[in-house]
C-alpha distance (Angstrom), angle and dihedral (degrees) to the residues before:
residue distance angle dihedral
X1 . . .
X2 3.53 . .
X3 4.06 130.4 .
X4 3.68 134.9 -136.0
X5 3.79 93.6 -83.0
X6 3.85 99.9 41.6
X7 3.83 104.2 -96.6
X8 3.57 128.3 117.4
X9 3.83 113.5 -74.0
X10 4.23 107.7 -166.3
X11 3.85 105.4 -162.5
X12 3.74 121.1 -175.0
X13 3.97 125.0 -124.3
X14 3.49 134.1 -144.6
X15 3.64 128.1 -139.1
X16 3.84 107.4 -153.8
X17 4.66 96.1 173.8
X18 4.14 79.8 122.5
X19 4.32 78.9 144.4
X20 3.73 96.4 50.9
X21 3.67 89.8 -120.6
X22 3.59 94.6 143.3
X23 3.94 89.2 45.1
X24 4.48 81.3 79.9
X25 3.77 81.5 64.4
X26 3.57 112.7 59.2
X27 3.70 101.1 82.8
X28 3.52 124.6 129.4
X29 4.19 113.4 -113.8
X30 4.13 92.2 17.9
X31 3.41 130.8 100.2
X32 4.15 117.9 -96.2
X33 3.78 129.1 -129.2
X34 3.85 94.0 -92.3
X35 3.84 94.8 55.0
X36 3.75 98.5 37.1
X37 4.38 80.8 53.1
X38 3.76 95.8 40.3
X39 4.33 92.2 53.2
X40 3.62 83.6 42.4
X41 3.62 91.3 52.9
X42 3.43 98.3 42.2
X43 3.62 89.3 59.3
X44 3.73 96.0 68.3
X45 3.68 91.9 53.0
X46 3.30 96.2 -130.8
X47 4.07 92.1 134.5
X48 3.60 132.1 69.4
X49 3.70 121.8 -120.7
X50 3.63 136.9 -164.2
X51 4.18 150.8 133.5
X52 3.86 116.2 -67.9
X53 3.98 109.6 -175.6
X54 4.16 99.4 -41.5
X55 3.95 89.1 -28.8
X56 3.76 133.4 104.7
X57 3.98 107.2 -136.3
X58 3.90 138.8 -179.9
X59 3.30 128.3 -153.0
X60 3.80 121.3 -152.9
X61 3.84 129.6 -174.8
X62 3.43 103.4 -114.0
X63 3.90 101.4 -138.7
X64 3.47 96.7 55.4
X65 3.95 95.7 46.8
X66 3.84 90.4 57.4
X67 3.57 87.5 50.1
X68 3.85 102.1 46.5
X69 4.06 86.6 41.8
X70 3.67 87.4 57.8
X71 3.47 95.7 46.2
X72 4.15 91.1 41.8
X73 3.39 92.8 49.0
X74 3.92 99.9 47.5
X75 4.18 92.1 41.1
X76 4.18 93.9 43.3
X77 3.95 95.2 35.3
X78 4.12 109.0 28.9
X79 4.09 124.3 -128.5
X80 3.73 120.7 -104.7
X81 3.85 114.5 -153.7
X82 3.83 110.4 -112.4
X83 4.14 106.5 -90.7
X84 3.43 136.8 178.6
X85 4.48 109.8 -98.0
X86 3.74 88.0 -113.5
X87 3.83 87.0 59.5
X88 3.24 100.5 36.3
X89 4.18 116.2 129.5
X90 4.01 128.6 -144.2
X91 3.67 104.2 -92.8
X92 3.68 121.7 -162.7
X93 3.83 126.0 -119.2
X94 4.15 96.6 -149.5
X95 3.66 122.9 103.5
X96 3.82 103.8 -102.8
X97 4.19 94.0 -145.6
């Protein structure tokens, strides 16, 4: 990313899947977490959409994506409490509502 003057700015990222939410979406063929949130998201019509060059685009604010794919995520596919991989339970991968 780039700073205020031009340079390289290196930020650092957190990953906070501590339930293994995202774990449901790493199979090969299926749709992953950001496209099952982004057609969810697009369905409340909270974005704006339009033609860029020969492409159709949407533009979502940012803030409020993270927060509804946190909240989508959580509602569709459960939380499991942080355990130990030796405790760990079967989880399911199917939207719960």
């Amino acid at each position: 990313m780039l700073g205020r003057d031009g340079e390289v700015a290196w930020k650092t990222a957190s990953d906070y899947d501590s339930n293994g939410i995202l774990d449901c979406f790493a199979i090969e063929g299926k749709p992953d977490a950001v496209e099952t949130i982004a057609n969810a998201y697009v369905k409340l019509g909270r974005h704006r959409e339009g033609v860029v060059g020969f492409a159709q685009c949407y533009l979502f604010d940012a803030q409020d994506i993270v927060t509804f794919g946190v909240t989508y995520l959580e509602k569709h596919f459960g939380t499991t409490p942080i355990v130990p991989p030796h405790e760990a339970v079967e989880r399911s991968c199917e939207p719960s509502g």
